[in-house]
Backbone as CSV, one residue per row, in Angstrom:
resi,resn,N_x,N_y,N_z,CA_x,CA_y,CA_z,C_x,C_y,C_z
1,UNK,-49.639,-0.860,-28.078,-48.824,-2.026,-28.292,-49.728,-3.244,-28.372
2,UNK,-48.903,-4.293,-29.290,-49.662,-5.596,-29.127,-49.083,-6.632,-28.245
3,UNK,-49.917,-7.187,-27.129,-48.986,-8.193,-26.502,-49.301,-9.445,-26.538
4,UNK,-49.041,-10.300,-26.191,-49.136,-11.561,-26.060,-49.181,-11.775,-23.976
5,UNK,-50.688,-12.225,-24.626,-51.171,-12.077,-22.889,-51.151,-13.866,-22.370
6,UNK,-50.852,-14.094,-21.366,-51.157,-15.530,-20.926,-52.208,-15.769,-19.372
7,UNK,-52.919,-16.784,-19.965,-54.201,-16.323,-18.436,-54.240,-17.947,-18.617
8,UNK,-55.139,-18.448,-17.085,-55.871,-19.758,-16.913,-56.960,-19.478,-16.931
9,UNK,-57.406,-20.260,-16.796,-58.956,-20.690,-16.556,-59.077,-22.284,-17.085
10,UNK,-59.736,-22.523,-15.676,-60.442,-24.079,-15.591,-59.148,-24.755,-15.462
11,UNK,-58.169,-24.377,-15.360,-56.682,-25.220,-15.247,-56.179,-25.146,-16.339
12,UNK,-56.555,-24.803,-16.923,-55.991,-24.617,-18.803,-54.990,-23.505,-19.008
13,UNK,-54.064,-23.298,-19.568,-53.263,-21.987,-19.839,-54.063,-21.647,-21.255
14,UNK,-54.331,-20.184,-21.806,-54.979,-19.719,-22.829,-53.889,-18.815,-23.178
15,UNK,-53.491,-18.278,-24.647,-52.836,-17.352,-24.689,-53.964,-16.608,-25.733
16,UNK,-53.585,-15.147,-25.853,-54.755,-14.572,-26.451,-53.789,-13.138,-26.762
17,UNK,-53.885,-12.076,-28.310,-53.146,-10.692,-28.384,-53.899,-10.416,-28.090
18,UNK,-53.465,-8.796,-27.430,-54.002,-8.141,-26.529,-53.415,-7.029,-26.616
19,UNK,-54.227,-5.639,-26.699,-53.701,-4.292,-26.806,-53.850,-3.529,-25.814
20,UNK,-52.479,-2.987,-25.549,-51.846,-2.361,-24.486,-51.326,-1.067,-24.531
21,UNK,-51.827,-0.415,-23.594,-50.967,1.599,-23.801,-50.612,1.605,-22.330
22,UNK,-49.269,1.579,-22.725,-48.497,2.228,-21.396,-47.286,2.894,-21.875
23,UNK,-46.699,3.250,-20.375,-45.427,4.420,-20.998,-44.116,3.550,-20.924
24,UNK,-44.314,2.031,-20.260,-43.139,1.075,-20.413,-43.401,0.064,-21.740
25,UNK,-42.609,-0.349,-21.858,-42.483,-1.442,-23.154,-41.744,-2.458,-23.088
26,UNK,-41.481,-2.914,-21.627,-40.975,-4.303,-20.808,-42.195,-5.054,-20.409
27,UNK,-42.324,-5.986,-20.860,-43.355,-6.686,-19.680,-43.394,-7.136,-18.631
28,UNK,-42.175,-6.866,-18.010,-41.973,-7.091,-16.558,-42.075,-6.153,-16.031
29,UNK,-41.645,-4.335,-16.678,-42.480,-3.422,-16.233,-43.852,-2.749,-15.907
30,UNK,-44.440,-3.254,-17.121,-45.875,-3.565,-17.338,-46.829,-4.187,-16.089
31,UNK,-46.292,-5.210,-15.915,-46.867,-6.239,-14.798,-46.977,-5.576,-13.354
32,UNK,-45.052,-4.550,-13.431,-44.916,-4.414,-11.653,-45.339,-2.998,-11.307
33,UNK,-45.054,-2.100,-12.606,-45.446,-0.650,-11.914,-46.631,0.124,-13.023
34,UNK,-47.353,-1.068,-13.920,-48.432,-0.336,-14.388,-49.868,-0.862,-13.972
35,UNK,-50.415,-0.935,-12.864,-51.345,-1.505,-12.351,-52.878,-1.261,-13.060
36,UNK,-52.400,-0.081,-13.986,-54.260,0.336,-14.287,-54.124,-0.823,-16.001
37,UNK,-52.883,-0.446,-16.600,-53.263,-1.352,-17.779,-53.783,-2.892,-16.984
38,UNK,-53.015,-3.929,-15.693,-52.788,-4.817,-15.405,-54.281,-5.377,-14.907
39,UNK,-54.935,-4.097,-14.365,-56.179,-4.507,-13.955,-57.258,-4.234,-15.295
40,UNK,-57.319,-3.246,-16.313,-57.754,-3.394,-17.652,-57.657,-5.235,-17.898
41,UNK,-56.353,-5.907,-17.842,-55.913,-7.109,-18.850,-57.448,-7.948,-18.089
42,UNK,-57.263,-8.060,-16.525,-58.001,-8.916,-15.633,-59.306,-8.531,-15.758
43,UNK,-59.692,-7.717,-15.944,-61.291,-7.159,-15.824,-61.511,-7.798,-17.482
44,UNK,-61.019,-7.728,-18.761,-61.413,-8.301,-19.548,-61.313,-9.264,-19.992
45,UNK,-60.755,-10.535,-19.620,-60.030,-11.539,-19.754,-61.058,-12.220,-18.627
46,UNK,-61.462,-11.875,-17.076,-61.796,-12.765,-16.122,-63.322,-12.058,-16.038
47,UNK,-63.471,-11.093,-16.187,-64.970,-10.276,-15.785,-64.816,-9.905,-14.190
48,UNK,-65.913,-10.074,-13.606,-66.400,-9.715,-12.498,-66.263,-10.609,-11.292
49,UNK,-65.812,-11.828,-12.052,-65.209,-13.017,-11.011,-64.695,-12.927,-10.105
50,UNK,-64.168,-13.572,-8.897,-63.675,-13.270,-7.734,-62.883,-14.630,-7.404
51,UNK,-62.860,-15.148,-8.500,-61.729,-16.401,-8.616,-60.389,-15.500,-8.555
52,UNK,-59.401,-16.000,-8.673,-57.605,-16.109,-8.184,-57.894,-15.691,-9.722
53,UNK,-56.630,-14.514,-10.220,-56.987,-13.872,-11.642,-54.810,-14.338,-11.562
54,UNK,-54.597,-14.754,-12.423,-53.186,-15.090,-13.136,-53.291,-14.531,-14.519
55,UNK,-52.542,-12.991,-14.884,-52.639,-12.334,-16.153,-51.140,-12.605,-15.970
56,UNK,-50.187,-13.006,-17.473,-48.800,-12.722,-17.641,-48.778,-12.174,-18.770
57,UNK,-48.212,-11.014,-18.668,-47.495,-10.591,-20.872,-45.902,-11.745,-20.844
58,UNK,-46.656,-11.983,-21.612,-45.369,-12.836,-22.224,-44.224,-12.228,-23.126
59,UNK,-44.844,-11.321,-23.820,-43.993,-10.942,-25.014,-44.935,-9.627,-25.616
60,UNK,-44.020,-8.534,-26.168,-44.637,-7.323,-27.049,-44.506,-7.726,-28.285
61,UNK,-45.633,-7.789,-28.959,-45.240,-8.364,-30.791,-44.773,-6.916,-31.692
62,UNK,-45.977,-6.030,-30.950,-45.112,-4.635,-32.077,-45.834,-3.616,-31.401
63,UNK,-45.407,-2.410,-31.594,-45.704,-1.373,-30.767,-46.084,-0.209,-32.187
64,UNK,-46.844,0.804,-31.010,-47.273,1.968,-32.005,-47.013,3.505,-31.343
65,UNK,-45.994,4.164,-31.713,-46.226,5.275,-30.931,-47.058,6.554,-30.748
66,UNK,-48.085,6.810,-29.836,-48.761,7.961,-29.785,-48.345,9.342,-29.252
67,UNK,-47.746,9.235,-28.101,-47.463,10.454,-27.635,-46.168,10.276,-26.571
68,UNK,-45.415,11.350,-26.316,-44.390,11.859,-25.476,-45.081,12.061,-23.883
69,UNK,-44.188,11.524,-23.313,-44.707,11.874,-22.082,-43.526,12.683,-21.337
70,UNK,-43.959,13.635,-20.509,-43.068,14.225,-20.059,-42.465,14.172,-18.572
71,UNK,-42.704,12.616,-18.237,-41.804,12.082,-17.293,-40.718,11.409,-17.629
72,UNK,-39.439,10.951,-17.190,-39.176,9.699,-17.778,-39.469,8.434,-16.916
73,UNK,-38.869,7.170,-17.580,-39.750,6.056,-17.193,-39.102,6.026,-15.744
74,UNK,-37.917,6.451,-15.290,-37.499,6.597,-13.426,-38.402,7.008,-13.031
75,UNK,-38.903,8.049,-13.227,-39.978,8.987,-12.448,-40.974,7.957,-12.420
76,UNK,-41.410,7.515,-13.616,-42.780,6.861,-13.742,-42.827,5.974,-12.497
77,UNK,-41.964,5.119,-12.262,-41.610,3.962,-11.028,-41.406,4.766,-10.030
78,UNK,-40.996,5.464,-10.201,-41.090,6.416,-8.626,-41.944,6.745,-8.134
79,UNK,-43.457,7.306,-9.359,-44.450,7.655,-8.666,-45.954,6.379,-8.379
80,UNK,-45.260,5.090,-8.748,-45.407,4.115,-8.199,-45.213,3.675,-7.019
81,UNK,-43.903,3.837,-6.654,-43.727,3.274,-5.525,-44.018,4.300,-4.326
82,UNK,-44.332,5.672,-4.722,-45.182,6.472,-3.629,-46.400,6.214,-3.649
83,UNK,-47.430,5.635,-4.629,-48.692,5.369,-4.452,-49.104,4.120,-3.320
84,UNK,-47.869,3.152,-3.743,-48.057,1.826,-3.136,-47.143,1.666,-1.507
C-alpha cells in the first residue's frame, strides 16, 4: 500500500508517501496493532535518534494486493493483544 505518512521534526509537520505491507488497511489499525510496519515507518523517517518519534498515517492513497493470509483480521488483533 501507499500511505500518506505525517512526522515532525524541528517543530515542523512533514508529510511524505510511504509504502506499507500489512494485513490491515485502516490506519488506525495500522498504528494500534501493527507495530513492526510502525517501527519500519520510525526507523526510516527518524534513524537511530532517541528524540520523541511522532509517525501518523493519515490516509491510504491505493493499495496492491499480494497475498491471502490465513488469519482473519480478529485473530490478527487478538494475537496482538496476547503479545502486548
Amino acid at each position: 500500500m501507499s500511505a500518506r505518512v505525517a512526522f515532525k521534526k524541528k517543530k515542523v509537520v512533514h508529510e511524505r508517501l510511504m509504502w506499507v505491507v500489512s494485513v490491515f488497511d485502516n490506519p488506525n489499525d495500522i498504528r494500534n496493532y501493527d507495530p513492526k510496519t510502525m517501527g519500519r515507518l520510525e526507523q526510516e523517517i527518524y534513524g537511530k535518534t532517541k528524540a520523541v518519534r511522532h509517525v501518523m498515517i493519515r490516509d491510504i492513497v491505493d493499495k496492491k494486493f499480494i497475498s491471502h493470509s490465513n488469519l482473519t483480521i480478529d485473530e490478527h488483533k487478538k494475537q496482538h493483544k496476547k503479545q502486548v
